[in-house]
N, C-alpha and C positions, 0 to 999 in steps of 0.2 A: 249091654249088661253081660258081658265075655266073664267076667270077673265077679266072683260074690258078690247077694248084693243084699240088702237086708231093708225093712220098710221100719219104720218107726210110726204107730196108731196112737193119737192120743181119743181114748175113747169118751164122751160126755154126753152130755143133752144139749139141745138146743133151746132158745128161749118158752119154747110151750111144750120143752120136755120131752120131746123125740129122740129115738138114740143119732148120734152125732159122732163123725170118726174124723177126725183131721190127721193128714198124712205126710210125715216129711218120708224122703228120698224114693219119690216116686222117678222113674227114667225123663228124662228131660227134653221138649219141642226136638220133633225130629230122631227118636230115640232108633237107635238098630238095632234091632235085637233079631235072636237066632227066633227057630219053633221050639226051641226046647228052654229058652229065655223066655218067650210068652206064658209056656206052661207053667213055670217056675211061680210067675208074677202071677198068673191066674190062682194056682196054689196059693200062695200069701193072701191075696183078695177075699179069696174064700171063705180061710180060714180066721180074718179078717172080720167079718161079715156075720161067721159063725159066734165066733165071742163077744161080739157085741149083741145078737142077738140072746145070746146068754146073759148079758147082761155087765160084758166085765168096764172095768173104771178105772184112769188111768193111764199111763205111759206105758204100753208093751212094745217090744224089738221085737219084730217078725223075721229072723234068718231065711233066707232063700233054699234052704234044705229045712224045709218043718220037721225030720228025723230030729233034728236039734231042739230042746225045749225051749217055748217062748220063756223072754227075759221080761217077766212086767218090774217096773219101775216102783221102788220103793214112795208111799206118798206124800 
């Protein structure tokens, strides 16, 4: 993860209504990353974690620099 890298959350519920986060462009089997790439992706996780327990819905782009405002997906 040398290079930006940004998570895509599709936020929902699961069949008995729990919040539910499906994740594309998570780093890939085997990934290498630096300590300052884990922190990054801890960062996104997080924050991740945070808006869904808020409650949010839908397609958000999590940028690798959260100074950047998340992009949620029009629905």
């Amino acid at each position: 993860m040398p290079e930006p890298h940004r998570l895509i959350a599709s936020h929902c519920e699961d069949v008995i209504g729990r919040r539910l986060i499906v994740l594309d462009g998570m780093p890939g089997n085997r990934a290498e990353l630096y300590p300052k790439d884990l922190r990054a992706l801890a960062r996104q996780l997080i924050q991740i974690a945070n808006d869904a327990d808020q409650g949010a819905t839908g397609l958000i782009t999590y940028p690798d620099d959260l100074s950047v405002n998340v992009h949620q997906e029009a629905p």
